[in-house]
C-alpha positions in Angstrom: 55.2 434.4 220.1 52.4 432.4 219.0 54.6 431.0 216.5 56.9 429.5 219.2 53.8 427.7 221.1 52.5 426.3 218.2 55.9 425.0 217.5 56.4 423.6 220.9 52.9 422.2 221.0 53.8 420.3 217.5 57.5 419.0 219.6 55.3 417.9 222.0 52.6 416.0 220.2 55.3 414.4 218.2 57.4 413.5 221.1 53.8 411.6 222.9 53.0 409.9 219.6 56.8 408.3 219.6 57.1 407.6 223.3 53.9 405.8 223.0 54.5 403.7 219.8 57.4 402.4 222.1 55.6 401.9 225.1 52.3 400.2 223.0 54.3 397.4 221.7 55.0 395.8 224.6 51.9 396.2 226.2 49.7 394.6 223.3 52.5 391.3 223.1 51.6 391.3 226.8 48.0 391.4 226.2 48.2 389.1 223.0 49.9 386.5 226.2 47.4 387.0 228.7 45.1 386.8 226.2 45.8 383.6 224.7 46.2 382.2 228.3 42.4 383.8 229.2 41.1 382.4 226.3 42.6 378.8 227.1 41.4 379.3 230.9 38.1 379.8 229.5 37.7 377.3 227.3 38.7 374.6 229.8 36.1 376.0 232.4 33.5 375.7 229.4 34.3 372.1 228.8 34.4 371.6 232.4 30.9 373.2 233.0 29.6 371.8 230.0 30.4 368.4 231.7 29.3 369.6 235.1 25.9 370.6 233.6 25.1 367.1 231.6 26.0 365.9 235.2 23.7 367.7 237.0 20.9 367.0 234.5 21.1 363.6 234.6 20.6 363.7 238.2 17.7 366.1 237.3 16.2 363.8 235.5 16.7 360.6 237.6 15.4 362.3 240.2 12.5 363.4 238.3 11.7 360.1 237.2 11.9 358.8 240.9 9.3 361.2 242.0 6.8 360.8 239.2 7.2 356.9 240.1 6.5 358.1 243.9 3.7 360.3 242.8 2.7 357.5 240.9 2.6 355.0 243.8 0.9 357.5 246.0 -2.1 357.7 243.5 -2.6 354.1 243.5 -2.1 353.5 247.0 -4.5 356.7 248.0 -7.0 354.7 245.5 -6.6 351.2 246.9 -7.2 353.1 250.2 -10.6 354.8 249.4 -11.9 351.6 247.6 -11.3 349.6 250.8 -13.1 352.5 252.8 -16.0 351.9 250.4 -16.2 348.0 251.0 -15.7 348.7 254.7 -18.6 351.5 254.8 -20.7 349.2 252.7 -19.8 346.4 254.7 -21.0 348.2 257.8 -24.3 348.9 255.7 -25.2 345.3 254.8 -23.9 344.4 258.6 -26.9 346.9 259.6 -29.5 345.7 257.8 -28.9 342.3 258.5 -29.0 343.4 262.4 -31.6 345.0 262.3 -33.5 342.4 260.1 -32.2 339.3 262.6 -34.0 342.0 265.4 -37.1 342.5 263.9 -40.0 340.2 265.3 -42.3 338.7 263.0 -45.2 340.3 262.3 -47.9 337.7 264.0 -50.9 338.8 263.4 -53.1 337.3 266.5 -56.5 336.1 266.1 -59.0 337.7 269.1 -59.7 335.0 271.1 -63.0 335.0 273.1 -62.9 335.8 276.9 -64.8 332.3 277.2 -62.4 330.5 275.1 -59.3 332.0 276.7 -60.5 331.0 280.2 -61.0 327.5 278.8 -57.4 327.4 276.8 -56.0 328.5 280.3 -57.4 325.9 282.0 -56.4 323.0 279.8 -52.6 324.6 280.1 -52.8 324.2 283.3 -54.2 320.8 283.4 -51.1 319.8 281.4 -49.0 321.6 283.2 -50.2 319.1 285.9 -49.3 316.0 283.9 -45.7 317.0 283.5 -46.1 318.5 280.2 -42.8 321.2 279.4 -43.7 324.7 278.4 -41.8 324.3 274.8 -44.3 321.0 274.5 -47.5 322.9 275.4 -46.1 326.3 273.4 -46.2 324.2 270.1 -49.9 322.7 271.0 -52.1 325.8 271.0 -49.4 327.3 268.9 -48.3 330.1 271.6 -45.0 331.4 272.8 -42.9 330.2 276.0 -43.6 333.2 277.4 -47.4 333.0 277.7 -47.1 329.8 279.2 -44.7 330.5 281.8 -47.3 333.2 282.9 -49.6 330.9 282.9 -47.9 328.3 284.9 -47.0 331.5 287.7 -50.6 331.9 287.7 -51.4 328.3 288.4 -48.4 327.9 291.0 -49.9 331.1 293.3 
């Protein structure tokens, strides 16, 4: 018994081995085909991407070059900018000072001017106030400002 499995066991490894020498050949011709046509298919969508890619890095690059110009622009604009803040705060600076200089009275040192004198200078203003001198007239003769003489005139007037 053991003789008659192994023998049927041979009959059938035999028969498998034929049965699939038969069946291979067409299947690897049909795989050689499809191959060859995968291999084409692939090799055109290389070329193709291959063009697609120098495509899109062109574009990459304009567009890189575009933006450093941009960027580029933006520095010099951003410098322009704070350069005229710098005048205009400066400006406004020199625009103080001179304000404030134009504002600032003279420093007029006055002499002290005896009570006896004074009475006397008082008196002559208003004895040319009498002879139709003007204020601006009598300010420049004793050297005195408008305003002390318009006082002086109320003073006389009352």
């Amino acid at each position: 018994m053991p003789f008659f499995l192994m023998l049927v066991g041979l009959l059938l490894i035999i028969f498998n081995i034929r049965f699939i020498k038969s069946d291979k050949a067409p299947l690897i011709k049909a795989a050689k085909k499809d191959k060859n046509s995968f291999t084409r298919v692939l090799d055109n969508e290389e070329l193709d991407l291959t063009a697609v890619d120098i495509i899109v890095g062109e574009l990459r690059m304009e567009f890189s070059e575009t933006i450093l110009e941009l960027q580029k622009e933006i520095v010099e604009l951003s410098n322009r900018v704070e350069g005229l803040a710098y005048e205009k705060e400066k400006e406004k600076e020199t625009s103080k000072v001179k304000i404030e200089e134009s504002y600032k009275l003279p420093n007029i040192q006055k002499e002290v001017i005896p009570e006896s004198e004074a009475l006397s200078r008082t008196s002559e203003i208003g004895e040319l106030l009498k002879q139709g001198f003007s204020v601006e007239e009598i300010s420049e003769k004793f050297q005195m400002g408008r305003g002390e003489i318009l006082l002086i005139k109320k003073l006389y007037q009352k």
